[in-house]
C-alpha positions as CSV (number, residue, x, y, z in Angstrom):
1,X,0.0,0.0,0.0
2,X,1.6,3.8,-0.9
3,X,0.8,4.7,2.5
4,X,2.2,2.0,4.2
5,X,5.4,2.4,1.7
6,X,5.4,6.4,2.7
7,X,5.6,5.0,7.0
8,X,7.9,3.1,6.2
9,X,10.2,5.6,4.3
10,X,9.6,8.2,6.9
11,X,10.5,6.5,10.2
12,X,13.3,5.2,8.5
13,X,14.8,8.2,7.2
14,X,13.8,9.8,10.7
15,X,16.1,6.5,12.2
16,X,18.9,7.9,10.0
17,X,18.9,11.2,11.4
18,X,18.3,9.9,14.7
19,X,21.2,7.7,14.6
20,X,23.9,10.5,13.1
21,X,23.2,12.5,16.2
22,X,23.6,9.5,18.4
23,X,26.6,8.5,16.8
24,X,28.2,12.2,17.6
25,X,27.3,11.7,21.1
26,X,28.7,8.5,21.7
27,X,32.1,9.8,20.2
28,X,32.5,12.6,22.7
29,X,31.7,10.3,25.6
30,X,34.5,7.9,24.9
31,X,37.1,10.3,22.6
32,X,39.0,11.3,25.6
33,X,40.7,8.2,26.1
34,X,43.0,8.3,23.3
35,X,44.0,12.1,23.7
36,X,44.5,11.7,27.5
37,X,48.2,11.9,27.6
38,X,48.3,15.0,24.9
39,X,44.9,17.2,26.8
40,X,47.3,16.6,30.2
41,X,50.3,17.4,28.8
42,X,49.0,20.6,27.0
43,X,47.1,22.1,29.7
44,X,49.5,20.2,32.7
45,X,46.4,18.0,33.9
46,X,46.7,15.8,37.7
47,X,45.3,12.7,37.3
48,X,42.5,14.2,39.4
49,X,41.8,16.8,36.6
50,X,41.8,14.6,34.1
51,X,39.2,12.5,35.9
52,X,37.2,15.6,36.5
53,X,37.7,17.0,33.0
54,X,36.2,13.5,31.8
55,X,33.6,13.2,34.2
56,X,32.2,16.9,33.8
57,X,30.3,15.9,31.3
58,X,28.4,12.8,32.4
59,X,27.6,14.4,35.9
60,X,26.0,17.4,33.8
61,X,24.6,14.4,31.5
62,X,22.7,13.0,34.3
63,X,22.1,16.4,36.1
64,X,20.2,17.5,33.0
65,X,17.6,14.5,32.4
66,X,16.1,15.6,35.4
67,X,14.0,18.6,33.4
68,X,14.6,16.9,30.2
69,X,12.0,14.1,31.1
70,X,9.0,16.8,30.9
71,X,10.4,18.6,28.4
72,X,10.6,16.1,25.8
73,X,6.9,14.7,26.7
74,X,5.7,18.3,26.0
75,X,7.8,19.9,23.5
76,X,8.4,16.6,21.3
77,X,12.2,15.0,20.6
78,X,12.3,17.2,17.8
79,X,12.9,20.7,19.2
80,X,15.0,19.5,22.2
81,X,17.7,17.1,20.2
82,X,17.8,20.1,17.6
83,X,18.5,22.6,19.6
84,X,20.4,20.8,22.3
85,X,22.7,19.9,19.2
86,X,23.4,23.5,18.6
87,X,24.6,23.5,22.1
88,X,26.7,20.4,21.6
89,X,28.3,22.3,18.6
90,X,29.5,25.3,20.5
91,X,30.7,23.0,22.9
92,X,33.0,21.2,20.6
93,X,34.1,24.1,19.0
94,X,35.4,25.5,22.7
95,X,36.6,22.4,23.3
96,X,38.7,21.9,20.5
97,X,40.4,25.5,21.4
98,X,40.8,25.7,25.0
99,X,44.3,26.4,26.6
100,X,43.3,26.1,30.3
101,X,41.6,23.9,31.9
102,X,38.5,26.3,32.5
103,X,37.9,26.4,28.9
104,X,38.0,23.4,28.7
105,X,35.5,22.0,31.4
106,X,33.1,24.9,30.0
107,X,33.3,23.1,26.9
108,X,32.8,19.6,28.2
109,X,29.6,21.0,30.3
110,X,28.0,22.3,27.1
111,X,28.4,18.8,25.3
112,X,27.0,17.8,28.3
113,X,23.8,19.2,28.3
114,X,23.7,19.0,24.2
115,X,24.1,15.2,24.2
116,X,21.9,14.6,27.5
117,X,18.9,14.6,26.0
118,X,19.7,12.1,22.4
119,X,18.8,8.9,23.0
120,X,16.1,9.6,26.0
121,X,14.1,11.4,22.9
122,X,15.4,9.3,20.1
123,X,13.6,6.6,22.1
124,X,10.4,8.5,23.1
125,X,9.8,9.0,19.1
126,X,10.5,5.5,18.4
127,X,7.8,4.8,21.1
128,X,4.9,6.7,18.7
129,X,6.4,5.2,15.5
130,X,7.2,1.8,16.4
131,X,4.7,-0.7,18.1
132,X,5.8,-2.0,21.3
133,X,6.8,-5.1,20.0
134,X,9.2,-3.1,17.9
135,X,10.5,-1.2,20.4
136,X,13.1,-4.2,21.7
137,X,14.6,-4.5,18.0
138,X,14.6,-1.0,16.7
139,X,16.6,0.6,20.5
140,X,19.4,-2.4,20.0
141,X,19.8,-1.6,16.7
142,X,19.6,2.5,17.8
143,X,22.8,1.5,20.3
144,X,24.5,-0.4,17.6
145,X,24.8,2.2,14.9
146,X,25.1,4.8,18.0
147,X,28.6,3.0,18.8
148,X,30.0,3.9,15.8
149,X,31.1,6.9,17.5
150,X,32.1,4.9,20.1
151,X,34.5,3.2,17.1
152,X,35.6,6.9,15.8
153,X,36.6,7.6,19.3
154,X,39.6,4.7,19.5
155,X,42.0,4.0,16.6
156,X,40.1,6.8,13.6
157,X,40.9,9.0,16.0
158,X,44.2,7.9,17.4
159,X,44.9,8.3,13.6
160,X,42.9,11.5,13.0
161,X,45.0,13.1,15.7
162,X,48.2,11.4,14.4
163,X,47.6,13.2,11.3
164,X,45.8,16.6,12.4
165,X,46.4,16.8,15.9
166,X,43.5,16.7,18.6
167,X,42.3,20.2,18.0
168,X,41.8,20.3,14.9
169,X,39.8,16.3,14.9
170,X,37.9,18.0,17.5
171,X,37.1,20.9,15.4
172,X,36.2,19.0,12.4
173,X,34.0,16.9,14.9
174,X,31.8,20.0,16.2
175,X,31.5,21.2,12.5
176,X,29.5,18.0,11.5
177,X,27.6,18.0,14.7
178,X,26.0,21.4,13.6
179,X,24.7,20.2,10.3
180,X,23.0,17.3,12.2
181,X,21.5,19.2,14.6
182,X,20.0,21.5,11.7
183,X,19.1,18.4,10.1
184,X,17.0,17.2,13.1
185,X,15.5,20.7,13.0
186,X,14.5,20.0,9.2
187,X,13.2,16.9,8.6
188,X,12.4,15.4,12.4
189,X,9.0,14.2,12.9
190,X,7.7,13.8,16.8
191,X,5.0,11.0,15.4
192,X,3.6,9.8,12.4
193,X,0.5,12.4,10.5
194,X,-3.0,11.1,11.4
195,X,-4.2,8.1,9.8
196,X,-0.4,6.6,9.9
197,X,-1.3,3.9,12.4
198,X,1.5,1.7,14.0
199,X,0.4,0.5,16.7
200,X,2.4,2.7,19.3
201,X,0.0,4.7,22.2
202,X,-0.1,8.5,21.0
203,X,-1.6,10.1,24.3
204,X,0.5,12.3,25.8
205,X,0.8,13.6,29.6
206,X,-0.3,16.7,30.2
207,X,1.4,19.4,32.5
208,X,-1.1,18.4,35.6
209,X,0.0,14.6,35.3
210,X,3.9,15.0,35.8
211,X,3.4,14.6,39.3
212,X,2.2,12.1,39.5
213,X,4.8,10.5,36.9
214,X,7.4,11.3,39.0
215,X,5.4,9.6,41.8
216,X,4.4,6.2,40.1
217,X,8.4,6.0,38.1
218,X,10.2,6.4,41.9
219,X,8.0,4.3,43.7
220,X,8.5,1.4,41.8
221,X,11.1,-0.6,43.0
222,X,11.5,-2.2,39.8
223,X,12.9,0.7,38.6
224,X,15.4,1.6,41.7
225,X,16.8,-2.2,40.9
226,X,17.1,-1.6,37.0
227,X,18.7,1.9,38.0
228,X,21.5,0.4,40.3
229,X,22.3,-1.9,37.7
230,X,22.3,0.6,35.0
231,X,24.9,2.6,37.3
232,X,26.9,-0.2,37.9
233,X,26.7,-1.5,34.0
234,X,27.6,1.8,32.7
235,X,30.5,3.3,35.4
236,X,32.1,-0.1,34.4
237,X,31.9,0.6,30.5
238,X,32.8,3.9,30.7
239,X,35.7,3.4,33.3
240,X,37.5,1.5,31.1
241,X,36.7,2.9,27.5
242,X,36.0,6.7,27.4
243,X,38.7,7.5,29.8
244,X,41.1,5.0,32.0
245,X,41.0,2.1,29.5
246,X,43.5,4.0,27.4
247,X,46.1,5.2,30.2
248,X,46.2,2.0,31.4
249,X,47.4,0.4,28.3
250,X,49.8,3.4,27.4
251,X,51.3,3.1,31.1
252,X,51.3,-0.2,32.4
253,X,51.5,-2.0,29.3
254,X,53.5,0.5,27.2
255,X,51.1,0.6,24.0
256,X,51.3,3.3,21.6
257,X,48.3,5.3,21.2
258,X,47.8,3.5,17.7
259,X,47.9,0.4,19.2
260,X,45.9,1.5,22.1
261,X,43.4,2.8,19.8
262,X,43.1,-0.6,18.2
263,X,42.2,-2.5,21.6
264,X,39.6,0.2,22.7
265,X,37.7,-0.6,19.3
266,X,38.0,-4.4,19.9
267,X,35.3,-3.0,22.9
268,X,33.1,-0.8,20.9
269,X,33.2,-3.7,18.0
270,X,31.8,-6.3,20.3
271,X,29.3,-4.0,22.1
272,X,28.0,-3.3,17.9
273,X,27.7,-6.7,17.5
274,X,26.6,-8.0,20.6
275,X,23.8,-4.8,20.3
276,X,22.8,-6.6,17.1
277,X,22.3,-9.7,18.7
278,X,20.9,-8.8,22.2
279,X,17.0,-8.4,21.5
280,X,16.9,-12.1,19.6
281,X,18.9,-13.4,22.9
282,X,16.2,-11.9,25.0
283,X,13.0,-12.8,23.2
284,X,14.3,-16.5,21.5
285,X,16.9,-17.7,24.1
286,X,16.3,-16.7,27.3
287,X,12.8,-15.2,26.9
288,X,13.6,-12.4,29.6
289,X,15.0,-9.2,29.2
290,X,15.5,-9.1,33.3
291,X,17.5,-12.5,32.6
292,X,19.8,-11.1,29.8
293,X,20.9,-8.1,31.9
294,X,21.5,-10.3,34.5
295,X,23.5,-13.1,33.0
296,X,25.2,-10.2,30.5
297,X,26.5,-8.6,33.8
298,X,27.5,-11.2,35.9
299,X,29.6,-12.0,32.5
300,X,31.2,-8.5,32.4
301,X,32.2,-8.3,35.9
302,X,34.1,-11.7,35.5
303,X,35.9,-10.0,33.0
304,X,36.7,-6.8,34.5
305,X,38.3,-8.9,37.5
306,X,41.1,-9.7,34.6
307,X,42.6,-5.5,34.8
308,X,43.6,-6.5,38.4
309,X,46.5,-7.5,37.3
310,X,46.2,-11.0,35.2
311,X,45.9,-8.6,31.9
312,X,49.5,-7.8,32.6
313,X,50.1,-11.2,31.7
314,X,47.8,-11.8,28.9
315,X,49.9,-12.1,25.1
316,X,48.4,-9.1,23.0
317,X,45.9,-11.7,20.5
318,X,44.4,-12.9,23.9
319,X,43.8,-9.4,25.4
320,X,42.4,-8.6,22.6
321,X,39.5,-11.2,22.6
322,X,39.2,-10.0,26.1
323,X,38.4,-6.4,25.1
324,X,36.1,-7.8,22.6
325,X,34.2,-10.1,25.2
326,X,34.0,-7.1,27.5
327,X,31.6,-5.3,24.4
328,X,29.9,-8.2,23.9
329,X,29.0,-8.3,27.8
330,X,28.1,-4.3,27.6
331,X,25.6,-5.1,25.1
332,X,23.4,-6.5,27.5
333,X,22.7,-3.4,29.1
334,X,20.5,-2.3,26.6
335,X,18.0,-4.4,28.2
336,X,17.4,-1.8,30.7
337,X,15.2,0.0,28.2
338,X,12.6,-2.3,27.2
339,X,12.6,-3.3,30.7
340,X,11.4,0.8,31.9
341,X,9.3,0.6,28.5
342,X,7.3,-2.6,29.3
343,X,6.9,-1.0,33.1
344,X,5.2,2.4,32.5
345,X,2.8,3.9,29.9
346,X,3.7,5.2,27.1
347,X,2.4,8.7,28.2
348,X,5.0,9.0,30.7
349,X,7.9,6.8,28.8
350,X,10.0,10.2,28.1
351,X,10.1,11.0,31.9
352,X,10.7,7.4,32.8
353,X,13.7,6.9,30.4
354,X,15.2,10.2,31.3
355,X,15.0,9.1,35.2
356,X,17.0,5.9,34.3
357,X,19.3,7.9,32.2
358,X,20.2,10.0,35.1
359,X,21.8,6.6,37.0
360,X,23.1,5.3,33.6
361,X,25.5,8.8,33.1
362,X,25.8,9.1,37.1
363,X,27.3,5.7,37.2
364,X,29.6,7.0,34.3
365,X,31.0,10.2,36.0
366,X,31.2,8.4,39.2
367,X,33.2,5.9,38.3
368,X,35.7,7.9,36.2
369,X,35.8,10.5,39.3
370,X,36.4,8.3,41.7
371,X,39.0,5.7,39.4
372,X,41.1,9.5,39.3
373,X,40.9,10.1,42.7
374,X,41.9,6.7,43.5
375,X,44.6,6.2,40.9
376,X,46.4,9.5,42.3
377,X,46.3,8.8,46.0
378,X,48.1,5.7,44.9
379,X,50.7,6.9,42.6
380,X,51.2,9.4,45.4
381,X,51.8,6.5,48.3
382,X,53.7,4.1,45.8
383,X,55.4,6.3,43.2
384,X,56.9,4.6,39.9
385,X,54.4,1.7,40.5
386,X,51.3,2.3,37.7
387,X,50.3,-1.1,37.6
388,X,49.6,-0.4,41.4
389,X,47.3,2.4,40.8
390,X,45.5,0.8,38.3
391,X,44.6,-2.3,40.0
392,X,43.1,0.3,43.0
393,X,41.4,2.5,40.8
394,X,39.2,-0.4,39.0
395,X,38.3,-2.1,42.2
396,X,35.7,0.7,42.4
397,X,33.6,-0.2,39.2
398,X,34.1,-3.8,39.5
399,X,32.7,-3.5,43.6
400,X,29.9,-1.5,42.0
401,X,29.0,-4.5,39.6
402,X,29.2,-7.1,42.2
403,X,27.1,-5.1,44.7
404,X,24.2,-4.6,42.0
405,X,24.2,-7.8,40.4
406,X,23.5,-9.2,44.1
407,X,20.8,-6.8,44.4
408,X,19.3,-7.1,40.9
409,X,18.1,-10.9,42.0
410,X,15.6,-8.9,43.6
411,X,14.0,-7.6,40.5
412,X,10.3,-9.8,40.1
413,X,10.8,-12.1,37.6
414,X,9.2,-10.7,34.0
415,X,6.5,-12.5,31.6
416,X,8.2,-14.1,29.0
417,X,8.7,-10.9,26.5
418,X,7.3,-13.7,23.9
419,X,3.8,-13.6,25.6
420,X,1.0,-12.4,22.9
421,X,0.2,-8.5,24.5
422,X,-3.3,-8.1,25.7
423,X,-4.0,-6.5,22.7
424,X,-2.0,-7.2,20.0
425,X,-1.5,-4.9,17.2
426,X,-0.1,-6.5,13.9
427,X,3.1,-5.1,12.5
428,X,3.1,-2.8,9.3
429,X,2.7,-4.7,6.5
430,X,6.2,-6.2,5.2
431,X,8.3,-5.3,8.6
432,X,8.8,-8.3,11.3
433,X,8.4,-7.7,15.3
């Protein structure tokens, strides 16, 4: 049917733009990892300010999806990833020219708040243009292509800066990020025109309900046990790949930055294709998305017991496949947002996605923050000893795991996400579930 066809097009075309803007978040969240050593050496960074300088932007990430929540169920995705991107884009601009470290935490606050509200709205508008059976498939596959900047931010870049240096890679990088935020601006659609059916709810709260959203999301305790995990999930990812990850290989293992580059992507490469593979796992394996997250993190913190000092001793192929195990394990996260989506309505699911967001991107900055903190109290007491530091500094996001898998067991158990819903809507014709 044309009109079918024309849906089709246009939520797909609205993925694509969706997915650009993603990807450009997901590169600044990791990117500092391979410029570490060159940002402290320019502007004469302490550990400590390097930690903070990373983790600047996560706790204003997480500080921002407080309002963001309301704002995207009223305003619509479109006008608050559009303009947020403009932000984002001055951001990297004054990143990419700072020559103190003032400058350079203004910058990293602005692509804070630009990037904080991406995926939190991306999501919300696939929630109107996707069924709910959809919504599984089409968010895995929204964190797949997303970690593509994830890729960009470990070896492209490690070569980027080889060739151009890191201002000018961040430069370029803050240049394309305008034209997708004007592109958001364009073409973005906050739901499909009237008579487009797809299945998705399309009632939206009003200003007198948000109350009582806040109420209902933080008195579930489903949701305080999916947020500790994401917390715990996340610190641990972005411990190790957007900022300590590549210091640690550089220091205690002597990498180059080329070759640290190439074992940060190993990560980002399994967490694409694990992302790819996640939602069939959940709904044709293990029938849970609760059980996924579970098992996919009891999986990751086994691995992230290796950087206390048995990766020292790991030959480089091996390593490797242990950085590539580690994305596979991160992929499992993503089960955190069908799990919110399946435990509120969809009139509230902005609100409810930002509020877990806010302990995904806390967990981030926390753990980076407190990995510095702990990394330079050490090298203080045992000077000359990196390996030493290290293996202090990730105790703290591999504690955080262990504590919030225990707790996660608490979670009720879900209805198999293959179970017919009460009131099944059939899928657009020529498009699976």
């Amino acid at each position: 049917m044309p009109e079918q066809y024309r849906m089709r097009r246009q939520r797909w075309i609205i993925f694509g733009i969706l997915a650009l803007s993603y990807i450009l978040a997901y590169f600044y969240r990791v990117s500092l990892a391979v410029v570490a050593g060159d940002i402290s050496r320019e502007l004469h960074l302490s550990p400590q300010q390097l930690g903070s300088l990373s983790s600047i932007l996560f706790y204003v990430y997480a500080a921002a999806q407080i309002p963001l929540g309301p704002l995207i169920d009223r305003l619509g995705g479109r006008l608050v990833i559009g303009c947020s991107g403009l932000l984002t884009t001055i951001g990297g601009i004054l990143f990419s020219q700072a020559t103190t470290i003032a400058t350079a935490l203004g910058g990293r606050v602005l692509i804070g708040v630009g990037t904080a509200s991406v995926l939190m709205a991306t999501l919300a508008i696939f929630s109107r243009w996707f069924s709910q059976q959809e919504f599984g498939k089409v968010s895995g596959l929204m964190v797949a292509i997303g970690n593509v900047g994830n890729v960009a931010g470990t070896a492209p870049l490690a070569l980027a800066v080889a060739a151009i240096g890191w201002r000018d890679s961040f430069l370029t990088i803050g240049v394309v990020q305008g034209v997708a935020a004007l592109l958001v601006l364009a073409f973005l659609r906050n739901r499909p025109p009237e008579g487009m059916h797809t299945g998705a709810e399309h009632d939206d709260a009003g200003p007198e309900e948000m109350l009582r959203a806040w109420k209902t999301i933080f008195t579930t305790l489903d949701f305080w046990l999916v947020g500790l995990a994401a917390f715990a999930w996340y610190g641990a990812y972005l411990a190790l790949q957007a900022l300590w990850g590549g210091p640690y290989l550089m220091e205690v293992l002597k990498y180059s930055r080329v070759e640290t580059g190439r074992m940060l992507m190993a990560t980002s490469v399994g967490f694409i294709t694990g992302s790819l593979m996640i939602d069939s796992i959940a709904r044709k394996v293990l029938y849970s998305y609760r059980k996924t997250l579970r098992y996919g993190q009891i999986g990751l913190f086994a691995l992230m017991l290796n950087f206390l000092g048995m990766a020292e001793r790991l030959p480089v192929g091996v390593l490797l496949v242990l950085f590539f195990l580690i994305g596979i394990c991160v992929s499992s996260g993503v089960m955190i947002y069908p799990i919110v989506r399946g435990l509120f309505s969809v009139r509230i699911v902005g609100t409810a996605l930002t509020s877990l967001n806010f302990f995904v991107l806390m967990g981030a900055a926390t753990a980076q923050q407190v990995m510095g903190e702990i990394i330079g109290a050490v090298r203080k007491l045992t000077p000359g000893d990196a390996a030493a530091a290290f293996h202090a500094g990730f105790k703290f996001p591999i504690g955080c795991l262990a504590v919030a898998i225990v707790l996660f067991f608490f979670s009720r158990g879900d209805e198999p996400v293959t179970k017919p819903h009460p009131h099944p809507v059939p899928p657009l014709e020529g498009e699976g579930t």
